[in-house]
KESE-160295 format. One record per residue (C-alpha): residue number from 1; residue in three letters; x, y negated, z. Coordinates in Angstrom, 2 decimals. Last residue first. Example, Ala and Ser with C-alpha at 12.3 -4.5 7.8 and 13.67 -1.06 7.14 Angstrom:
! KESE-160295
+-----+------+---------+---------+---------+
!  nr ! rest !       X !       Y !       Z !
+-----+------+---------+---------+---------+
!   2 !  SER !   13.67 !    1.06 !    7.14 !
!   1 !  ALA !   12.30 !    4.50 !    7.80 !
+-----+------+---------+---------+---------+
This chain:
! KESE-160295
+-----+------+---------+---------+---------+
!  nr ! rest !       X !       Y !       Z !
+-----+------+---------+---------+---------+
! 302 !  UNK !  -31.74 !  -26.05 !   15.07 !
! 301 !  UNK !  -30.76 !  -22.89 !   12.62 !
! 300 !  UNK !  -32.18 !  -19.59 !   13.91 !
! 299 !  UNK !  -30.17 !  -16.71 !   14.44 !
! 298 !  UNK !  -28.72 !  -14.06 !   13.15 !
! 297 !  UNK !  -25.99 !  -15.47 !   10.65 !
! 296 !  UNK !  -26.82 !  -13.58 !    7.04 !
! 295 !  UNK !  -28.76 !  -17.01 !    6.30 !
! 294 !  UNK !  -25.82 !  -19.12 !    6.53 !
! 293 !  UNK !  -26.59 !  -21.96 !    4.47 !
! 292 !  UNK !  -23.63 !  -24.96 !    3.90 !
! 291 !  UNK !  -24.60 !  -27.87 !    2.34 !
! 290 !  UNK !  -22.17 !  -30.20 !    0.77 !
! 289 !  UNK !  -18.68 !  -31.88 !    2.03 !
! 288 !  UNK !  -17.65 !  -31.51 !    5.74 !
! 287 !  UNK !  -14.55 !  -29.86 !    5.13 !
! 286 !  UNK !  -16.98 !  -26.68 !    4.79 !
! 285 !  UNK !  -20.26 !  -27.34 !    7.27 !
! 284 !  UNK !  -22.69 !  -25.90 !    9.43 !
! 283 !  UNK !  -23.24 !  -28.13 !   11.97 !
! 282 !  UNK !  -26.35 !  -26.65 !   13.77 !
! 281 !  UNK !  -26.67 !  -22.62 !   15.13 !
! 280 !  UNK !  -29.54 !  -21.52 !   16.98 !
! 279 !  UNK !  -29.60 !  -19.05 !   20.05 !
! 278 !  UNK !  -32.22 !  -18.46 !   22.53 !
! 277 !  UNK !  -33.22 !  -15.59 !   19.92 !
! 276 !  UNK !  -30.23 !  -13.85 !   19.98 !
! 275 !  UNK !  -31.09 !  -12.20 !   23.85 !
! 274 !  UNK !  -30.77 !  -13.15 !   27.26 !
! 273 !  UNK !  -28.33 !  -16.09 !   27.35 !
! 272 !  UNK !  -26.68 !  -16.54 !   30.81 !
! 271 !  UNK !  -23.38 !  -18.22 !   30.01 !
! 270 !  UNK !  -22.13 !  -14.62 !   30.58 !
! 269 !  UNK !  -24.26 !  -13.63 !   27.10 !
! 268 !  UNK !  -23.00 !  -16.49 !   25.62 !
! 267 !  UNK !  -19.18 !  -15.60 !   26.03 !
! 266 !  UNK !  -19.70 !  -12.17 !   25.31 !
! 265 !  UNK !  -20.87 !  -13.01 !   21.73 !
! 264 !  UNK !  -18.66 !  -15.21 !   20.86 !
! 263 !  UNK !  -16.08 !  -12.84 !   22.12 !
! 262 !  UNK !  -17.38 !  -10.11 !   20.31 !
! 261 !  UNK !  -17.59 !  -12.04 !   16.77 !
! 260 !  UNK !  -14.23 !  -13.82 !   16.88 !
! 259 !  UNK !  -12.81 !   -9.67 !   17.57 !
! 258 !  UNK !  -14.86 !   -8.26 !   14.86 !
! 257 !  UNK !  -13.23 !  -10.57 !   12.62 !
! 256 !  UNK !   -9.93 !  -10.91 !   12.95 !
! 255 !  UNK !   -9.92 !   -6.90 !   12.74 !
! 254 !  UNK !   -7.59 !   -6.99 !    9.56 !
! 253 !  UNK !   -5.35 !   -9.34 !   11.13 !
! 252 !  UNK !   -4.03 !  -11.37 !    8.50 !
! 251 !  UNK !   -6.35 !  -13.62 !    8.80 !
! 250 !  UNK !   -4.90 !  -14.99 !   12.46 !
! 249 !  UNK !   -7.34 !  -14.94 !   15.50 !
! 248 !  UNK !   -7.81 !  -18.25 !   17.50 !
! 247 !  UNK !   -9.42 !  -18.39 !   20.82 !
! 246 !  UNK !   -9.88 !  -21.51 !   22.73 !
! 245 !  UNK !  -11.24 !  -22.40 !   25.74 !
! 244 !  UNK !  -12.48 !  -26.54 !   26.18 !
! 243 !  UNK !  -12.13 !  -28.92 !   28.90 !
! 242 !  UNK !   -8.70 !  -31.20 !   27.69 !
! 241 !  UNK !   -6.76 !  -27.54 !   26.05 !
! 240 !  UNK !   -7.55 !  -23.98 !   27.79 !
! 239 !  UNK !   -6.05 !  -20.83 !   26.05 !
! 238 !  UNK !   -6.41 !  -17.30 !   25.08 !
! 237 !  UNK !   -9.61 !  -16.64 !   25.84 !
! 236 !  UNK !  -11.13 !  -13.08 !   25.97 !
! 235 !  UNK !  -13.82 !  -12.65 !   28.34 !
! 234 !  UNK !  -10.69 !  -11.48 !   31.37 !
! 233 !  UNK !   -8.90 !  -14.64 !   30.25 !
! 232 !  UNK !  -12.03 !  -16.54 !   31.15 !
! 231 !  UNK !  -12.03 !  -15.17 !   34.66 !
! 230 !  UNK !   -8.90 !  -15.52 !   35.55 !
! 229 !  UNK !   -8.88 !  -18.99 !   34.44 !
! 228 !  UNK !  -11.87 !  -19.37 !   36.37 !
! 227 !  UNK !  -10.05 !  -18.03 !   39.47 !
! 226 !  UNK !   -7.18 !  -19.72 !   39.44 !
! 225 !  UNK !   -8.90 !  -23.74 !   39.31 !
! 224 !  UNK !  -10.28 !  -25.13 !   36.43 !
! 223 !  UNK !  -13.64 !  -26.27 !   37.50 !
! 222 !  UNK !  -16.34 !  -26.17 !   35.45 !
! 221 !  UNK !  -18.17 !  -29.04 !   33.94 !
! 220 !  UNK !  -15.70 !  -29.12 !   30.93 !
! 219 !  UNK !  -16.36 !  -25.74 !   29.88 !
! 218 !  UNK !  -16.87 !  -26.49 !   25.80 !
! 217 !  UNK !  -16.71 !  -23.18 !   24.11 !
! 216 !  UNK !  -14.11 !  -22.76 !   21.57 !
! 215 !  UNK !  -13.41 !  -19.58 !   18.83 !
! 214 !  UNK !  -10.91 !  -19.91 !   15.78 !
! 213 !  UNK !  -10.46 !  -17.43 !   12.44 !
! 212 !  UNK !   -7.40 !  -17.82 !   10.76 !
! 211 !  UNK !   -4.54 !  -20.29 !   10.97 !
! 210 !  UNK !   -3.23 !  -20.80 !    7.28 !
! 209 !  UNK !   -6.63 !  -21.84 !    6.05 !
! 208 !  UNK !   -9.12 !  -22.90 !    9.05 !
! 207 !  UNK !  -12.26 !  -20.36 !   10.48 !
! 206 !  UNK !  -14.52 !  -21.50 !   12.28 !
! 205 !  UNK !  -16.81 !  -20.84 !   15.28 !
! 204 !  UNK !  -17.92 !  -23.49 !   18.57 !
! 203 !  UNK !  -19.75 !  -22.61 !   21.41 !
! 202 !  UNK !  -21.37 !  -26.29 !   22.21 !
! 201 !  UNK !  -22.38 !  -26.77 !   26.23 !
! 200 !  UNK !  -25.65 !  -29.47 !   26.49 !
! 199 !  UNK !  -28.09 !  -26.85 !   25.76 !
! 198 !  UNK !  -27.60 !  -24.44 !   28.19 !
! 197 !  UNK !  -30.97 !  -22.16 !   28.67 !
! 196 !  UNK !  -31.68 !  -22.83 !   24.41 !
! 195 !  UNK !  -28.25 !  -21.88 !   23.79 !
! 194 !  UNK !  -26.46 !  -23.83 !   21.21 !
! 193 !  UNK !  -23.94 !  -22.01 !   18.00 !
! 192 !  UNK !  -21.82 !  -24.43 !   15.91 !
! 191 !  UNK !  -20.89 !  -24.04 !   12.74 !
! 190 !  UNK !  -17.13 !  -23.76 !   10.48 !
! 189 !  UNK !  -15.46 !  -24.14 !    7.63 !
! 188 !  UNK !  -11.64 !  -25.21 !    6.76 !
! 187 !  UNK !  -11.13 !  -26.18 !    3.02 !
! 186 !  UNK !   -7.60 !  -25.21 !    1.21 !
! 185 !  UNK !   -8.95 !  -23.51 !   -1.68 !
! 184 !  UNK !  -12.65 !  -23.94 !   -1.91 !
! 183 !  UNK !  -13.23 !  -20.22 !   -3.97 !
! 182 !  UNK !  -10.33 !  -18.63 !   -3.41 !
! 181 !  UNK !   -9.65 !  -19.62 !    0.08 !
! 180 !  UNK !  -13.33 !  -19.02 !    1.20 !
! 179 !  UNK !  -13.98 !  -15.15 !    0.00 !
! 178 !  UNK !  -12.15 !  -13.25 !    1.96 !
! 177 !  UNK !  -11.72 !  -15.54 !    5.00 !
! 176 !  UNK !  -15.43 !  -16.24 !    4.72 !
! 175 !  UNK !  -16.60 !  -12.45 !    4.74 !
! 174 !  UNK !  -14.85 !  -11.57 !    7.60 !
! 173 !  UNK !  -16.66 !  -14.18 !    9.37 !
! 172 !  UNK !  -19.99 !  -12.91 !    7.77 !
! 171 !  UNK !  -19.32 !   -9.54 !    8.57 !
! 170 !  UNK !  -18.64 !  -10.21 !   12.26 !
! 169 !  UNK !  -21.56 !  -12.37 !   13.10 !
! 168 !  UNK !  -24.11 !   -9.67 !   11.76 !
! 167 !  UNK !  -22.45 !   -7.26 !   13.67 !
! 166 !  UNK !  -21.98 !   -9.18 !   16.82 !
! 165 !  UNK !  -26.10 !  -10.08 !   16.05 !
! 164 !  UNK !  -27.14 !   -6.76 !   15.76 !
! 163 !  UNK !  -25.46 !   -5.58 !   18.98 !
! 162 !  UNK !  -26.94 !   -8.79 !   20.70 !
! 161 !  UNK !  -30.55 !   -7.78 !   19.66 !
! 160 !  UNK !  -32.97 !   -7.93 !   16.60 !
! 159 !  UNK !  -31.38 !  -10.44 !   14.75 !
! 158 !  UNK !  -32.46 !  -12.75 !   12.87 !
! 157 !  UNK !  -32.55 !  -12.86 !    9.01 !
! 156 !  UNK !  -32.01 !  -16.48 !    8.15 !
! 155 !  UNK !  -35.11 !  -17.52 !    5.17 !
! 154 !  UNK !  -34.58 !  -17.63 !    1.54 !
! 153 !  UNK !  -33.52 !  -21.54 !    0.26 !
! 152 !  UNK !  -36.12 !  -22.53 !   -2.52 !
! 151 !  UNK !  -35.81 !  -24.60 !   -5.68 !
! 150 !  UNK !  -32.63 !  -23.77 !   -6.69 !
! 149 !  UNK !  -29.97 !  -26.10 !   -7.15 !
! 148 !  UNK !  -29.08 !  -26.71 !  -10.99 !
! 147 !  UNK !  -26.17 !  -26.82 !  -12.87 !
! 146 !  UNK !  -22.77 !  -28.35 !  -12.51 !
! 145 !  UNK !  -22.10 !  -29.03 !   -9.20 !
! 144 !  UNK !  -24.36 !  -31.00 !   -6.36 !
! 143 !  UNK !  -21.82 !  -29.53 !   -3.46 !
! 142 !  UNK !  -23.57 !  -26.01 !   -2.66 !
! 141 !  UNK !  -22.35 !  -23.46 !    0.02 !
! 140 !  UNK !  -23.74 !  -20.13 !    0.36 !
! 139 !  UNK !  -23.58 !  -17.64 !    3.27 !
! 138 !  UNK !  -24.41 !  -13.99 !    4.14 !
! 137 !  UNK !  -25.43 !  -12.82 !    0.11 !
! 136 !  UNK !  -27.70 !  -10.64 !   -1.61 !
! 135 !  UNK !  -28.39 !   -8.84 !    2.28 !
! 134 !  UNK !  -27.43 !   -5.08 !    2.73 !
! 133 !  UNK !  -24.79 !   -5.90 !    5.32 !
! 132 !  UNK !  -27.09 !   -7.21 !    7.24 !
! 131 !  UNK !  -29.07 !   -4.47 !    7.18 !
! 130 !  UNK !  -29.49 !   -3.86 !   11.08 !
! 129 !  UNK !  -29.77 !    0.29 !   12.12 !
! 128 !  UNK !  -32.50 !    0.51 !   14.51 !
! 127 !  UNK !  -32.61 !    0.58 !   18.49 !
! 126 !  UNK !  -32.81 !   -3.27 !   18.72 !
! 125 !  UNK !  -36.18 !   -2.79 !   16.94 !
! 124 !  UNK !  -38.28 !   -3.42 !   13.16 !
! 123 !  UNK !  -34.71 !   -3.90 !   11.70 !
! 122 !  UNK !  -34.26 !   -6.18 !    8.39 !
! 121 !  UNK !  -35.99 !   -6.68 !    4.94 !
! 120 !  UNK !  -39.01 !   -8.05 !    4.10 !
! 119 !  UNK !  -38.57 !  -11.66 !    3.62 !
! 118 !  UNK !  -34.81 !  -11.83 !    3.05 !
! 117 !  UNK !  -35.21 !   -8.82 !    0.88 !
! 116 !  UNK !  -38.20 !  -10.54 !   -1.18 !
! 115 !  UNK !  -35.69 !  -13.75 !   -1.59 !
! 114 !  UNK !  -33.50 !  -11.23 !   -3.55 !
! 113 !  UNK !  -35.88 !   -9.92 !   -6.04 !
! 112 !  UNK !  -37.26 !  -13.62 !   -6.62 !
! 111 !  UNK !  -33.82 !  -14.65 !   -6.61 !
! 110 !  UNK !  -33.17 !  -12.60 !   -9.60 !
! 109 !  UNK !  -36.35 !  -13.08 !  -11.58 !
! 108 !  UNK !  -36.45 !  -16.84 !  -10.91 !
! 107 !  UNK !  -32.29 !  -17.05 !  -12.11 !
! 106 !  UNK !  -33.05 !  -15.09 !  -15.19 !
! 105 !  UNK !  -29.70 !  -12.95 !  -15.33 !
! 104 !  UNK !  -26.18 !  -12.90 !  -16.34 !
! 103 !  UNK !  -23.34 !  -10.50 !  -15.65 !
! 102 !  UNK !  -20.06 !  -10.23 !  -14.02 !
! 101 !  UNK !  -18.37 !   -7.75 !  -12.10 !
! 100 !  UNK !  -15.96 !   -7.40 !   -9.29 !
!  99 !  UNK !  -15.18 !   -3.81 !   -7.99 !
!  98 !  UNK !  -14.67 !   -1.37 !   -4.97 !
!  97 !  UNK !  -15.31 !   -3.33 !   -1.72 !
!  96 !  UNK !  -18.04 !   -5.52 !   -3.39 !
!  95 !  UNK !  -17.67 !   -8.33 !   -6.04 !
!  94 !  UNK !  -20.26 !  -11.03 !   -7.78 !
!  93 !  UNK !  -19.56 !  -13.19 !  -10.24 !
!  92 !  UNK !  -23.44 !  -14.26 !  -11.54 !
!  91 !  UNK !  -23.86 !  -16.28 !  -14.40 !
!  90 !  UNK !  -27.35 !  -17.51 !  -13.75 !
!  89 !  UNK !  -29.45 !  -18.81 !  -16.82 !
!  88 !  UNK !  -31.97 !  -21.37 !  -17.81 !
!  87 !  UNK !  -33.21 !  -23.21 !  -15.46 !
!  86 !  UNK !  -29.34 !  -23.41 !  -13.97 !
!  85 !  UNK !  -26.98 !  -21.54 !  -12.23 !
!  84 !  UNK !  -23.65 !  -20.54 !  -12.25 !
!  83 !  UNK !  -23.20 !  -18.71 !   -9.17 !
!  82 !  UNK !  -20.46 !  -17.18 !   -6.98 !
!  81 !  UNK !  -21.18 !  -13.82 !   -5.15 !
!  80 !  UNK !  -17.88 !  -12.63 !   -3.52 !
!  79 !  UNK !  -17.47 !   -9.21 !   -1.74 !
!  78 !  UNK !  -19.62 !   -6.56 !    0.82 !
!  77 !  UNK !  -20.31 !   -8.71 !    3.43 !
!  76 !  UNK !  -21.71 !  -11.12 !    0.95 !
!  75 !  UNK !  -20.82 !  -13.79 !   -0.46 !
!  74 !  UNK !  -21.08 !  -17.57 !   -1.86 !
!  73 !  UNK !  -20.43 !  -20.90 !   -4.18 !
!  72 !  UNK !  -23.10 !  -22.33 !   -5.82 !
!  71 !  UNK !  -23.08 !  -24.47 !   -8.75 !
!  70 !  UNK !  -19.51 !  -22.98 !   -9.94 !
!  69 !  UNK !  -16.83 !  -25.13 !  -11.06 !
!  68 !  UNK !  -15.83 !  -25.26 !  -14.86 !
!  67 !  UNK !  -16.73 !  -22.55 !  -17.70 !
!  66 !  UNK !  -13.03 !  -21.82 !  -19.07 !
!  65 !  UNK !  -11.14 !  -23.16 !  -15.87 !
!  64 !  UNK !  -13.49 !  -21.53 !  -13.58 !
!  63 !  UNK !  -13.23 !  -18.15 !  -15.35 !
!  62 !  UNK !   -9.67 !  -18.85 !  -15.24 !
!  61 !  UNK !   -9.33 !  -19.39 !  -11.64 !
!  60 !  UNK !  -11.63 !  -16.41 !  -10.27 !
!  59 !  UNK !  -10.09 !  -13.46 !  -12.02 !
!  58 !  UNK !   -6.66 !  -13.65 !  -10.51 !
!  57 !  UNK !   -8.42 !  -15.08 !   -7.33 !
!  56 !  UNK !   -9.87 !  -11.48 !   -7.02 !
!  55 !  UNK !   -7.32 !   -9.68 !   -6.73 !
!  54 !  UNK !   -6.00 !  -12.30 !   -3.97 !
!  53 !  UNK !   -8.89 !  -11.61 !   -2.12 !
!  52 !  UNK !   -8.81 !   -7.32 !   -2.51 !
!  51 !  UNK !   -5.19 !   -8.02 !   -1.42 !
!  50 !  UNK !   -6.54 !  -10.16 !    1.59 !
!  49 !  UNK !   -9.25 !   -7.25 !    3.17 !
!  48 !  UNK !   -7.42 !   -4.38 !    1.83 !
!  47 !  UNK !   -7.04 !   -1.96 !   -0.69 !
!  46 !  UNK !   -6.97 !    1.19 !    0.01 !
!  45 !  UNK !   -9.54 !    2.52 !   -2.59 !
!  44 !  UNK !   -8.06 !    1.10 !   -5.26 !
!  43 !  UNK !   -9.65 !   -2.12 !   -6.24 !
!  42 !  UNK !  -11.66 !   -2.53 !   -9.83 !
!  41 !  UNK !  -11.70 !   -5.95 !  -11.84 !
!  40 !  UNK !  -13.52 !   -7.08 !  -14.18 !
!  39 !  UNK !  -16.74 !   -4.85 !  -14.29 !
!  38 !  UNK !  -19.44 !   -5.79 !  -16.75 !
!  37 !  UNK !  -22.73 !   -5.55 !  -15.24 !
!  36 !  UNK !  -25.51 !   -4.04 !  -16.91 !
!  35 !  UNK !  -27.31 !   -5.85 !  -19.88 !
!  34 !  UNK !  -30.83 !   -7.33 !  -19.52 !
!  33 !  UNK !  -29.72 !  -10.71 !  -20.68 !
!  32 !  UNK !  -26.91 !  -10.18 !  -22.97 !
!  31 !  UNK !  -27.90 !  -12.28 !  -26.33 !
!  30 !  UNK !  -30.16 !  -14.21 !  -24.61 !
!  29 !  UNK !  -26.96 !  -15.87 !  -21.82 !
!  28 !  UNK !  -25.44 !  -17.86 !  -25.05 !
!  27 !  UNK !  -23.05 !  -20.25 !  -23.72 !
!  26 !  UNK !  -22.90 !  -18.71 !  -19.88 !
!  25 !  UNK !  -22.32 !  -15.19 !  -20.77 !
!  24 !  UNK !  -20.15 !  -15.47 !  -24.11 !
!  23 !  UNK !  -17.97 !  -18.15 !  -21.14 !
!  22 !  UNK !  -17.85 !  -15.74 !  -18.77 !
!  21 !  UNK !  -16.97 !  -13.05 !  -21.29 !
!  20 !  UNK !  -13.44 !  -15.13 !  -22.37 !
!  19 !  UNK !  -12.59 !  -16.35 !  -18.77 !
!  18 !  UNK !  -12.65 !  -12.21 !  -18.10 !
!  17 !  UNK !  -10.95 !  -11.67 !  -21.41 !
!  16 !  UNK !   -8.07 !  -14.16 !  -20.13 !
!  15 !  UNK !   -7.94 !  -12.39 !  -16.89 !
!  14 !  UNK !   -7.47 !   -9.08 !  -18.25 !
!  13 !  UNK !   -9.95 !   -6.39 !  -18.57 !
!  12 !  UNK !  -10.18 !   -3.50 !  -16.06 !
!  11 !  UNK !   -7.87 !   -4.95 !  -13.75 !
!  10 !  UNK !   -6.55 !   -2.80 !  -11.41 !
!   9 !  UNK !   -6.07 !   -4.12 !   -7.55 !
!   8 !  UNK !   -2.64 !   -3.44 !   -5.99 !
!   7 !  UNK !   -2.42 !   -7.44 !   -4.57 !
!   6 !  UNK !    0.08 !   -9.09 !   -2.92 !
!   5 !  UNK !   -0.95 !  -11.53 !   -0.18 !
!   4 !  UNK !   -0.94 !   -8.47 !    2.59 !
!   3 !  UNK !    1.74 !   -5.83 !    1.86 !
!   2 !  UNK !    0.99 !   -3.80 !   -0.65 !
!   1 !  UNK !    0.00 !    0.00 !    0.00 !
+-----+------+---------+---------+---------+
């Protein structure tokens, strides 16, 4: 296996020919609405987290160069899911663990299809599998790009417990540090999450490029003597800077992810939270430039 940063992915078609269908796609979408996807590049089995990103950045500059930025940016828990959309078309680049493809579609049929899994979807208990992993796509960011926005924004699936909710919270963090530094290179991104029983104290998640994913909860009210330091070391923090506990977790740790989500997580529970549905998150934002929907979150927004 590669080292992370290098990349052992096999391209199917090259770059270039990539560029080249995206643009067949996107002029004259008629001719291959209906098709299946075409698959541009395939990952080896192995492959991790950052090569399958830097795989994928191969693919991802030229098709932007050849058909310019994207109107909605995007992923899953799965892989990438970048849109070209207007009333016309969507030129969908969309990736999983094995393989990126690209296709085109009607943009009401498709998010007609995938609005009805926001609606219907999800887990009738806490004792049921989630299917966040199942949704179209955990977060989407749009900055007023070429195209058109659409007309509706599907519904947050919520989750049914705090087990659901880790989970949920995990994929879509490892989703952003996939899929965020190839598609708005260099932007940090982050939300916060507020407790209905402790509204004034702001848990903080986000993930900056070069520095990985970051946890803070604000704890100014509490005193910082021995025993709550031994205390929040015990939940996971790593540090204390002017009132608030950090946490940061670098990329290139492959559970990064998991490990933001769970201390998140344990940190509101101990703040007295009883279940995901005190919970909403506000301040959603990438470098603080366009919308940012997290609908694959878990909770409410505020």
């Amino acid at each position: 296996m590669t080292s992370p940063g290098e990349s052992n992915a096999v391209a199917v078609t090259t770059p270039v020919g990539a560029a080249e269908l995206a643009e067949r796609l996107h002029g004259a979408p008629r001719e291959h609405l209906g098709r299946p996807p075409v698959v541009v590049v395939a990952y080896p089995p192995e492959a991790t987290r950052l090569e399958r990103r830097e795989a994928f950045r191969a693919v991802y500059g030229p098709i932007v160069a050849r058909i310019g930025e994207p109107t909605l940016y995007g992923g899953s828990a799965w892989g990438p899911n970048v849109r070209w959309r207007d009333g016309a078309r969507l030129v969908l680049l969309s990736g999983d663990r094995f393989q990126v493809t690209l296709s085109v579609h009607r943009p009401e049929d498709l998010e007609r299809d995938e609005h009805r899994c926001f609606t219907w979807g999800g887990a009738w208990s806490v004792d049921e599998p989630h299917d966040f992993d199942l949704l179209p796509y955990s977060w989407q960011l749009y900055r007023s790009g070429p195209g058109e926005q659409p007309g509706d924004v599907p519904g947050r699936r919520l989750a049914g417990g705090w087990e659901h909710l880790e989970s949920a919270l995990g994929l879509m963090l490892a989703a952003w540090t996939e899929q965020l530094p190839v598609q708005v290179p260099g932007d940090w991104a982050g939300f916060t999450i507020v407790a209905d029983r402790d509204p004034g104290r702001d848990l903080v998640v986000s993930y900056s490029p070069g520095e990985g994913l970051g946890v803070a909860i604000d704890d100014r009210d509490a005193e910082q003597g021995p025993e709550r330091v031994r205390q929040m070391r015990e939940r996971g923090w790593q540090g204390h800077d002017r009132g608030w506990w950090q946490s940061v977790f670098p990329e290139a740790y492959e559970n990064a992810a998991a490990a933001s989500a769970r201390l998140a997580v344990t940190e509101l529970r101990c703040r007295g939270a009883t279940g995901p549905q005190e919970l909403a998150s506000r301040d959603a934002g990438v470098n603080d430039r366009g919308e940012l929907w997290l609908p694959g979150l878990g909770i409410r927004t505020h």
